[in-house]
C-alpha beads as a LAMMPS data file, in Angstrom:
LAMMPS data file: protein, C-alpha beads

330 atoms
329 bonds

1 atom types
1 bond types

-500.0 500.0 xlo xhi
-500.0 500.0 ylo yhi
-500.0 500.0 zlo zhi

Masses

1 110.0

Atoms # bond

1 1 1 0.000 0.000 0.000
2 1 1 1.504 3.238 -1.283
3 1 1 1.795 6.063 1.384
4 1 1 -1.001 8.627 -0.091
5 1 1 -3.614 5.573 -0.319
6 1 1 -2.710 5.569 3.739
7 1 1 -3.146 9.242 4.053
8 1 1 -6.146 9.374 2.473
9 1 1 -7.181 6.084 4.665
10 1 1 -6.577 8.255 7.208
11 1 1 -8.116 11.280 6.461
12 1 1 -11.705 9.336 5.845
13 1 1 -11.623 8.192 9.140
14 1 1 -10.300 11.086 11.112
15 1 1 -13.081 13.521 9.394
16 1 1 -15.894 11.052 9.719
17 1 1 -15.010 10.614 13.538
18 1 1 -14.892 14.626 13.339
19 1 1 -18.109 15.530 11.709
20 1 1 -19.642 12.723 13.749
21 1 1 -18.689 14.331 16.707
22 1 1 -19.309 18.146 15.863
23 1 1 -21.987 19.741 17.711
24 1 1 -23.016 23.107 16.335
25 1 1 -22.769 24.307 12.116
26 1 1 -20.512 26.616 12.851
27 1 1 -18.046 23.862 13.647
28 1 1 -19.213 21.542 10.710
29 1 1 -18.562 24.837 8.223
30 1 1 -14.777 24.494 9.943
31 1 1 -14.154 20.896 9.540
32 1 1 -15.556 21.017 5.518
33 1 1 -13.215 23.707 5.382
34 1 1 -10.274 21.900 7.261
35 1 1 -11.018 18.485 4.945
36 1 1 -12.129 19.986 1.512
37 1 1 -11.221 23.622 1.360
38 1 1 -8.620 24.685 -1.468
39 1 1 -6.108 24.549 0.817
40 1 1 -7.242 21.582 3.023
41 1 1 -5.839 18.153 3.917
42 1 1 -7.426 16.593 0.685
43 1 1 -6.282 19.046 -1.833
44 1 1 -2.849 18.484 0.106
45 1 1 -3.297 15.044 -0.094
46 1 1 -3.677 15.479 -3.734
47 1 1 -0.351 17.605 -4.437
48 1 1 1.183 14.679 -3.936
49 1 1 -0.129 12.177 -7.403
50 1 1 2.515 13.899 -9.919
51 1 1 5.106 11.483 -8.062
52 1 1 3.208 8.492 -8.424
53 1 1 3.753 6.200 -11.377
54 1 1 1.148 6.268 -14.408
55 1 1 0.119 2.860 -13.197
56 1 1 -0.784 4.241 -9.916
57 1 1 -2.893 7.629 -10.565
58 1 1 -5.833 6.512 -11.626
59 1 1 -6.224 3.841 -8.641
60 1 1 -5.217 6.332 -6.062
61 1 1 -7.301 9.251 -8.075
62 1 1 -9.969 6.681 -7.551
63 1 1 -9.646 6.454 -4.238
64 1 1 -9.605 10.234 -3.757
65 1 1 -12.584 10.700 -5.116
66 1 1 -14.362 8.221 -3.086
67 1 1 -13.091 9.734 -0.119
68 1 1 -14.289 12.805 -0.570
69 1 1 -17.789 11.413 -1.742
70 1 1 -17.598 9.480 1.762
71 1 1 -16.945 13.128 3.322
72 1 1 -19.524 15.426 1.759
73 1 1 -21.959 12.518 2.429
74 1 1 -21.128 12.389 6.120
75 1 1 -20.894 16.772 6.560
76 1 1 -24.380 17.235 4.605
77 1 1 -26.037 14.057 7.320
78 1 1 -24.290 15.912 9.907
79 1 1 -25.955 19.386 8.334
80 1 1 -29.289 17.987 8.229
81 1 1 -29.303 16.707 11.911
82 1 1 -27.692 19.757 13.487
83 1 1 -30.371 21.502 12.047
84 1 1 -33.225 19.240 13.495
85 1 1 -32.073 19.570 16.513
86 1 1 -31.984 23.122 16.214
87 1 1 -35.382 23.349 15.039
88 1 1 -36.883 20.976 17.881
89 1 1 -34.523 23.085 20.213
90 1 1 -36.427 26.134 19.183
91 1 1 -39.700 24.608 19.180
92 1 1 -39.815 23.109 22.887
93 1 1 -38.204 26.679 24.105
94 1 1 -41.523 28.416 22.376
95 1 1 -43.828 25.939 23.099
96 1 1 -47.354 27.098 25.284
97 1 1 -48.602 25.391 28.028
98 1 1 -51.760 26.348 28.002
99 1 1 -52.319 24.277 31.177
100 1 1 -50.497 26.981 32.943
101 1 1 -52.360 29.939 34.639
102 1 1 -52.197 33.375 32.757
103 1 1 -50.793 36.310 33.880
104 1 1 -53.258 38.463 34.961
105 1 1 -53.085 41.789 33.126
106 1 1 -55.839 44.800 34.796
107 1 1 -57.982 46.347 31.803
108 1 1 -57.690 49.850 32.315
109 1 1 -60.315 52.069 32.930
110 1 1 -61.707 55.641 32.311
111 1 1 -60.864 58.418 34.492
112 1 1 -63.543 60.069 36.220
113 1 1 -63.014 63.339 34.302
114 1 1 -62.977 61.907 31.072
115 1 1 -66.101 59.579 31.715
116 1 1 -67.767 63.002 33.077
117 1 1 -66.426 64.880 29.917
118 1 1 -67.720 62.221 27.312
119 1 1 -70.927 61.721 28.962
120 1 1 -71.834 65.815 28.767
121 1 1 -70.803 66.317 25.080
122 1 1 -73.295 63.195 24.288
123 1 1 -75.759 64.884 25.816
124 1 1 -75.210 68.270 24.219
125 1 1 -74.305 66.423 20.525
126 1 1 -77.697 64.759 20.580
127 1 1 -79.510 67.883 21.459
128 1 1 -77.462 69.455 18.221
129 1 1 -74.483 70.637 18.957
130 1 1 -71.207 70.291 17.432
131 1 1 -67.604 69.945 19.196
132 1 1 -65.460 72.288 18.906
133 1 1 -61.729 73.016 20.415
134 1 1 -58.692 75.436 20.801
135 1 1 -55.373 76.202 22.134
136 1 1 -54.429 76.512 25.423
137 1 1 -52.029 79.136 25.233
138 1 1 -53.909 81.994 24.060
139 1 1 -53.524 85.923 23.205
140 1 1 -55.079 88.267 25.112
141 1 1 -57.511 89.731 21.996
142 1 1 -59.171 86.247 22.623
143 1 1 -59.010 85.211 25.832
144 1 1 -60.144 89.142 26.995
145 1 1 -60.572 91.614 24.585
146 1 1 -63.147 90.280 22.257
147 1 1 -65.085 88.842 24.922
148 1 1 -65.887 92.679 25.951
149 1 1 -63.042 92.539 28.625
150 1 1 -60.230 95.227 27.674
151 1 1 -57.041 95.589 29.129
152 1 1 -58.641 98.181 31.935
153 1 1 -61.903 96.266 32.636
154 1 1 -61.916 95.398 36.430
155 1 1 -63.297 91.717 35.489
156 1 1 -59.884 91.170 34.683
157 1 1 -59.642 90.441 38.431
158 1 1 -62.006 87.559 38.595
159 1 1 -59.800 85.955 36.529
160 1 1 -55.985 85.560 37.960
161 1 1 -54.029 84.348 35.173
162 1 1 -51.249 83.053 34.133
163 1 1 -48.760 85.086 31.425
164 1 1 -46.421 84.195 29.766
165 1 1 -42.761 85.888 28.928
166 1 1 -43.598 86.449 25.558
167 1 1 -47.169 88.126 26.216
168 1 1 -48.976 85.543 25.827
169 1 1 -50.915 83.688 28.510
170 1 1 -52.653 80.094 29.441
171 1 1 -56.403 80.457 28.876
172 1 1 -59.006 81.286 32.167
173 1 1 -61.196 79.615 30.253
174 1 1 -62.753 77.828 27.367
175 1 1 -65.162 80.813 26.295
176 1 1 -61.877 81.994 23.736
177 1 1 -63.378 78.982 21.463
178 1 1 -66.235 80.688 21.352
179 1 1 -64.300 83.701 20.037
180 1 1 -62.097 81.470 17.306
181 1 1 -65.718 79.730 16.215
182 1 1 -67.559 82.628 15.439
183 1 1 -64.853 84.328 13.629
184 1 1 -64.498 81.479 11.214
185 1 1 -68.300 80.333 11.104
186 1 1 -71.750 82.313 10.071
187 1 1 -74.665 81.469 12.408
188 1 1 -76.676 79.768 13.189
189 1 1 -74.131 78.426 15.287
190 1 1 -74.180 75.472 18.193
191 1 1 -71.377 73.959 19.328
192 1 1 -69.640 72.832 22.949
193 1 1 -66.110 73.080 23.903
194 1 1 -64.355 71.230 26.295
195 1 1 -60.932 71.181 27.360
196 1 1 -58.289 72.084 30.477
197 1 1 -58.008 76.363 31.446
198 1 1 -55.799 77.619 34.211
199 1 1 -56.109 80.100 37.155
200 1 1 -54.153 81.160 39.962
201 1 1 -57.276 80.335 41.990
202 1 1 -55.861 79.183 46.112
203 1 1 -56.334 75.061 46.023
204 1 1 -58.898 73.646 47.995
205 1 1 -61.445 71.228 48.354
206 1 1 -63.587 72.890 45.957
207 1 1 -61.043 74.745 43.332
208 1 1 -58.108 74.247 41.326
209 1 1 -55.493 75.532 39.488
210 1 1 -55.878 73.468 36.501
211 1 1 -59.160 72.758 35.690
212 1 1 -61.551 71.851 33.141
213 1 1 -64.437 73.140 31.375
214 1 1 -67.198 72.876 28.878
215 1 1 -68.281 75.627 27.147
216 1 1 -71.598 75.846 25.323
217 1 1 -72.477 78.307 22.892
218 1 1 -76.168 79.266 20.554
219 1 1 -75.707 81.941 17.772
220 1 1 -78.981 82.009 15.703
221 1 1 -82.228 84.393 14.998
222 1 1 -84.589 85.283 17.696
223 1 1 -82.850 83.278 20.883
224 1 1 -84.282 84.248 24.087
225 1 1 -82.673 83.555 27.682
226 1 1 -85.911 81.614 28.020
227 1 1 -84.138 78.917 25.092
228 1 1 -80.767 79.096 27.706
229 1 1 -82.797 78.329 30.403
230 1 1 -84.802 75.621 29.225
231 1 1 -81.616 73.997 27.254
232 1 1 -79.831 74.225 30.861
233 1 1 -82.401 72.394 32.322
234 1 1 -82.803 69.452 29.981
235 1 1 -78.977 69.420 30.346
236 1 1 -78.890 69.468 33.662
237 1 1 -81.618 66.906 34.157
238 1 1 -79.796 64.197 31.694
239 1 1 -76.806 64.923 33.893
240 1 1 -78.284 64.485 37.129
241 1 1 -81.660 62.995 36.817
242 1 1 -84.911 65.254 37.281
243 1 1 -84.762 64.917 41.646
244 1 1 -82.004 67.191 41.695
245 1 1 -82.321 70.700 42.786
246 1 1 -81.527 73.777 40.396
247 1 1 -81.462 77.147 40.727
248 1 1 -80.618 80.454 38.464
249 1 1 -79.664 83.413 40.173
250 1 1 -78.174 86.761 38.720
251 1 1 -74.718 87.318 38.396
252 1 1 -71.870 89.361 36.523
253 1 1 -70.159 88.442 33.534
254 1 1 -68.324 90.910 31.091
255 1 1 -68.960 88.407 28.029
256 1 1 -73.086 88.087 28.771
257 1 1 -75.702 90.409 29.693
258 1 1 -78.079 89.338 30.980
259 1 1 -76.212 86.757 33.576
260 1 1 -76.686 84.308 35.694
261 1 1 -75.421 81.073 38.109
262 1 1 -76.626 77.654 38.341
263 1 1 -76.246 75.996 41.734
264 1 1 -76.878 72.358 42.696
265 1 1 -77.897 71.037 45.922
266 1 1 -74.447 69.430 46.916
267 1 1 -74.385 67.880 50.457
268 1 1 -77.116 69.908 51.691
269 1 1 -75.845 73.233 50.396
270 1 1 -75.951 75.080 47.177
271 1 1 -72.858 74.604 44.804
272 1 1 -72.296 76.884 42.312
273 1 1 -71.367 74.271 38.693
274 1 1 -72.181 77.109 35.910
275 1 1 -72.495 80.293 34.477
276 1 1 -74.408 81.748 31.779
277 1 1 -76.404 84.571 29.977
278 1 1 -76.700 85.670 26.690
279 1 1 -74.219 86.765 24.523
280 1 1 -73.078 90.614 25.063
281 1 1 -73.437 92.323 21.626
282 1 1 -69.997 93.669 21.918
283 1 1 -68.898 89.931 21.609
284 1 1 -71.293 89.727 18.731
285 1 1 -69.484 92.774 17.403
286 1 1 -65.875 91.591 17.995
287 1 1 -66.903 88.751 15.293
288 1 1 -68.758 90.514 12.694
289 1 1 -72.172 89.548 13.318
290 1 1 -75.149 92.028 13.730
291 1 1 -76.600 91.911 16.958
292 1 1 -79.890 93.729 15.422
293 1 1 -80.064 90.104 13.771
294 1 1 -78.775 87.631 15.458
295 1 1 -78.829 86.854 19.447
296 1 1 -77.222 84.118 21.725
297 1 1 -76.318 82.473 24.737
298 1 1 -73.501 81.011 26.224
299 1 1 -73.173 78.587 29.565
300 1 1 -69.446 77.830 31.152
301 1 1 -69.461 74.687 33.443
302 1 1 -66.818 73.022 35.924
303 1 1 -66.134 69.232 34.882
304 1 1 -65.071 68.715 38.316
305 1 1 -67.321 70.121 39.622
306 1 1 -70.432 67.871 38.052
307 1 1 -68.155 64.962 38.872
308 1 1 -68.235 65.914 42.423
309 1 1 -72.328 66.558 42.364
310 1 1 -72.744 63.069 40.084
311 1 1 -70.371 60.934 42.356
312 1 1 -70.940 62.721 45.409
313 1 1 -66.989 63.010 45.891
314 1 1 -66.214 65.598 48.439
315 1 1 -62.393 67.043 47.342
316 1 1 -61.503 68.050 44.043
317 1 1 -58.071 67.344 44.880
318 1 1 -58.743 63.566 44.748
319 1 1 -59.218 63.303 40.796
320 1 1 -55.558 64.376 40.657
321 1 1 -53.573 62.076 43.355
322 1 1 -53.658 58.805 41.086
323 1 1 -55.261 56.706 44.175
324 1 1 -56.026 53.371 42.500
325 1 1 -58.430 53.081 45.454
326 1 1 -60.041 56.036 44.634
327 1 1 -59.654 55.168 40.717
328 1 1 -60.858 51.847 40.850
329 1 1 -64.302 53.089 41.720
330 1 1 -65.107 53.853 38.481

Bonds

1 1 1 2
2 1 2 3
3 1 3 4
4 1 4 5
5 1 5 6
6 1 6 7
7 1 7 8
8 1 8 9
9 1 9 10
10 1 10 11
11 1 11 12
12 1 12 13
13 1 13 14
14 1 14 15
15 1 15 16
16 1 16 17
17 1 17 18
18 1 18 19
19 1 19 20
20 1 20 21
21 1 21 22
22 1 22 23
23 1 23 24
24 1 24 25
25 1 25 26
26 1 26 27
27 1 27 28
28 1 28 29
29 1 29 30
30 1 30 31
31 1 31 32
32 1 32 33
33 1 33 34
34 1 34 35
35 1 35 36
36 1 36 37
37 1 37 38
38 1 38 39
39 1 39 40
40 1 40 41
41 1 41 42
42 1 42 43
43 1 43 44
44 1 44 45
45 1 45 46
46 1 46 47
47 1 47 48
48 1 48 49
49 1 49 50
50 1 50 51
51 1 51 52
52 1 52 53
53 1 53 54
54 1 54 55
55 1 55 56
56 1 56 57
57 1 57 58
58 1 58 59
59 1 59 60
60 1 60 61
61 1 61 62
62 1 62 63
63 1 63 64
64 1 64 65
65 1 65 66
66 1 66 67
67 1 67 68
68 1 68 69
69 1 69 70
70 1 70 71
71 1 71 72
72 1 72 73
73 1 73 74
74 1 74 75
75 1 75 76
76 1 76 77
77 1 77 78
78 1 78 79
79 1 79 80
80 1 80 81
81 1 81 82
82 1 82 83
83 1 83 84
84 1 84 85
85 1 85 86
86 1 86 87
87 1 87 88
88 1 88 89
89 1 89 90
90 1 90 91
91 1 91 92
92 1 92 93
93 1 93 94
94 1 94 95
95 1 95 96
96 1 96 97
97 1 97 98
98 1 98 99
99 1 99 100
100 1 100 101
101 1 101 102
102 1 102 103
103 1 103 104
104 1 104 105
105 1 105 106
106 1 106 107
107 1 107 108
108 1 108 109
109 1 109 110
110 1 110 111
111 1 111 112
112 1 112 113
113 1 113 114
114 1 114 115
115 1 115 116
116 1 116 117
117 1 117 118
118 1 118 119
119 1 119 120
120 1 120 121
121 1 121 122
122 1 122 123
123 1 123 124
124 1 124 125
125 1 125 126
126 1 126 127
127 1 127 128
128 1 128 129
129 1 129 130
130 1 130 131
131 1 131 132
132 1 132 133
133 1 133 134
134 1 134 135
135 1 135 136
136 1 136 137
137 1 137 138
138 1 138 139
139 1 139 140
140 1 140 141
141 1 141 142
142 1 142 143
143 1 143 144
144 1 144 145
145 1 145 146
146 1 146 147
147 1 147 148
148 1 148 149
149 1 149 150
150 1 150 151
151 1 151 152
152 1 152 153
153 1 153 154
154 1 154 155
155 1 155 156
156 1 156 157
157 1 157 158
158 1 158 159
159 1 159 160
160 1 160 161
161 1 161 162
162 1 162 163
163 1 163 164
164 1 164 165
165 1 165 166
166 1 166 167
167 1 167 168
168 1 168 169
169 1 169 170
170 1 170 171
171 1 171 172
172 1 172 173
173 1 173 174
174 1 174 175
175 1 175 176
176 1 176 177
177 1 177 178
178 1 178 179
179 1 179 180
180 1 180 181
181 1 181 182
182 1 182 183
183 1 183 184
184 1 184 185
185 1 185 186
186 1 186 187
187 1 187 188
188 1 188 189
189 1 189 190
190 1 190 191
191 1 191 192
192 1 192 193
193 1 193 194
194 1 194 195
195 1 195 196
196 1 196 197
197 1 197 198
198 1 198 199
199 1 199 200
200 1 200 201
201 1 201 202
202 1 202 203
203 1 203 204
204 1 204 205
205 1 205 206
206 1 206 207
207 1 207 208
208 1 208 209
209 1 209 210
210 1 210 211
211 1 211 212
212 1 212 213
213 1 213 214
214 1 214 215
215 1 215 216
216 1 216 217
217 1 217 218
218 1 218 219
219 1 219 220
220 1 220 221
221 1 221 222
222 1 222 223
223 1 223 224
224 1 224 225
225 1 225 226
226 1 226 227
227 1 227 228
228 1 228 229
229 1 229 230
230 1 230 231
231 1 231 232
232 1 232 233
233 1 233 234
234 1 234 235
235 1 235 236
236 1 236 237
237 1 237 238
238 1 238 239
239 1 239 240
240 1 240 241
241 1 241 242
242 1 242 243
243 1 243 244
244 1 244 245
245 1 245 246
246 1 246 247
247 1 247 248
248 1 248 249
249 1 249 250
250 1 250 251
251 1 251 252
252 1 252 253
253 1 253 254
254 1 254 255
255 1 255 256
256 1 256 257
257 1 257 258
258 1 258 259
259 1 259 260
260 1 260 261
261 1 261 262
262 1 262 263
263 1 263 264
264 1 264 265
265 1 265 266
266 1 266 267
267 1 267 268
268 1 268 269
269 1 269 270
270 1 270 271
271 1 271 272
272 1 272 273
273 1 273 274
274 1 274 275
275 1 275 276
276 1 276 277
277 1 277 278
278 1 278 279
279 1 279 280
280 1 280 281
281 1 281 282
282 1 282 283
283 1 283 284
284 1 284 285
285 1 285 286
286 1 286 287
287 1 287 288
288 1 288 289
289 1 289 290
290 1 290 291
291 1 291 292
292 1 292 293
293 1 293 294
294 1 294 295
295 1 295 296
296 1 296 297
297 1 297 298
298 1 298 299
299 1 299 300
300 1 300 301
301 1 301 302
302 1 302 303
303 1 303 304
304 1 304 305
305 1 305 306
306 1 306 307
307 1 307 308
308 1 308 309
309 1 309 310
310 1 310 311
311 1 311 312
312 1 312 313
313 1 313 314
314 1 314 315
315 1 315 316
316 1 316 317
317 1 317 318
318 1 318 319
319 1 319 320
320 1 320 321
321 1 321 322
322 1 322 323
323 1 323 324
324 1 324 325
325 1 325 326
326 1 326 327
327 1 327 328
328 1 328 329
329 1 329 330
């Protein structure tokens, strides 16, 4: 037996004891590499025929060729296993028991204020009314001056407010939408706005900062304060149901004239929830609209306030502490 026909003897069995023993691909890519690369023990192997006689190269080329036959056979086995097993690896780590309990995830739920929010402007949107919104960083044309409250008026200190460095402010209340609306919109108009205003108001049980309100607004022909009243009321009633107690009494507001407050019978008192009257014709003015032609009235509300009446909650303060207790009520 001629010395390469050992070497090549050799190399069959070394590699297939190799491959047989490889555990990942990575290491299989090696040893095909190590065995049957260009430059690997084969080739090698191989580099060796132009010595042998003519009588011997086609027997030992023979040879060669069956041993690397016998080689790719046994890496492309080893291939196909290796990867089995890494499939059914991958499959028992993903597998679901679906004996096992779940893992209990809490729905969450709606927040008082927004439940109190949503339920109002269904009740005003199925009476006709359309939402409508604006910033909260407002100018003072809108948030004062067209709503018949110039830079001199004294009801500027109802309202403490917020300004801001570069003149602007954060809005006292929603009533600028009303302003924005009407200057983009020819009556008959009807629409509610919601959203959050801000006051330097002293906290308590009973105000805020950083509030919220709903604004509603009529612009049409021939309104009366009788159409506020009665549109208050039905309001009011769909809110509350028809046992609770309501009351109008005159008030002072620089945007409405005439104007009034609604109070609720809150834990045996009255609570004051809204204001209204009917739309100053300055304001009317301010927009372009004739007030020889066209009348309306206006209503501001608290949010938290009807939450507190609706849920009989007793601190305002307690919508803003994130108390799951107090949350979970709801």
């Amino acid at each position: 037996m001629s010395t390469l026909e050992t070497q090549l003897q050799t190399l069959q069995q070394d590699g297939q004891a190799a491959i047989a023993a490889t555990d990942t691909l990575e290491e299989l890519e090696q040893l095909r590499v190590k065995y049957l690369g260009k430059k690997g023990e084969l080739s090698q192997i191989l580099g060796g025929m132009g010595k042998l006689d003519a009588t011997e190269r086609p027997r030992i080329g023979a040879l060669a060729n069956e041993v690397k036959t016998c080689l790719q056979t046994a890496l492309e086995e080893r291939r196909t296993a290796l990867q089995a097993a890494q499939i059914q690896a991958q499959l028992e780590a993903e597998t679901l028991d679906v004996t096992m309990p779940g893992v209990y995830r809490p729905l969450g739920r709606t927040h008082p204020l927004t439940a109190m929010t949503d339920r109002m402007i269904d009740i005003l949107v199925g009476m006709g009314y359309t939402v409508a919104d604006g910033p909260e960083i407002e100018t003072d044309y809108y948030n004062f001056e067209a709503l018949n409250t110039p830079a001199d008026h004294p009801a500027r200190d109802m309202q403490d407010t917020f300004y801001l460095p570069d003149g602007h402010l954060l809005r006292t209340h929603t009533s600028s939408v009303q302003i924005r609306y009407m200057a983009d919109n020819e009556p008959p108009i009807r629409i509610v706005a919601p959203g959050r205003v801000f006051r330097r108001d002293t906290v308590d049980a009973t105000h805020a900062a950083t509030f919220h309100q709903l604004e509603i607004l009529a612009v049409d022909e021939g309104l009366t304060f009788t159409d506020l009243r009665g549109t208050l009321r039905v309001f009011l009633e769909s809110v509350f149901g028809e046992d609770l107690p309501v009351r109008f009494r005159a008030s002072y507001f620089p945007f409405t004239e005439p104007s009034a407050e609604v109070d609720v019978q809150w834990q045996g008192q009255w609570l004051e929830v809204m204001g209204c009257g009917m739309v100053d014709p300055n304001v009317l003015k301010a927009v372009g609209y004739d007030p020889e032609v066209y009348t309306g009235f206006a209503a501001g509300l608290g949010i938290e306030r009807f939450a507190m009446v609706l849920h009989q909650i007793d601190d305002v303060r307690r919508f803003y502490t994130n108390d799951l207790r107090f949350l979970r009520q709801f």
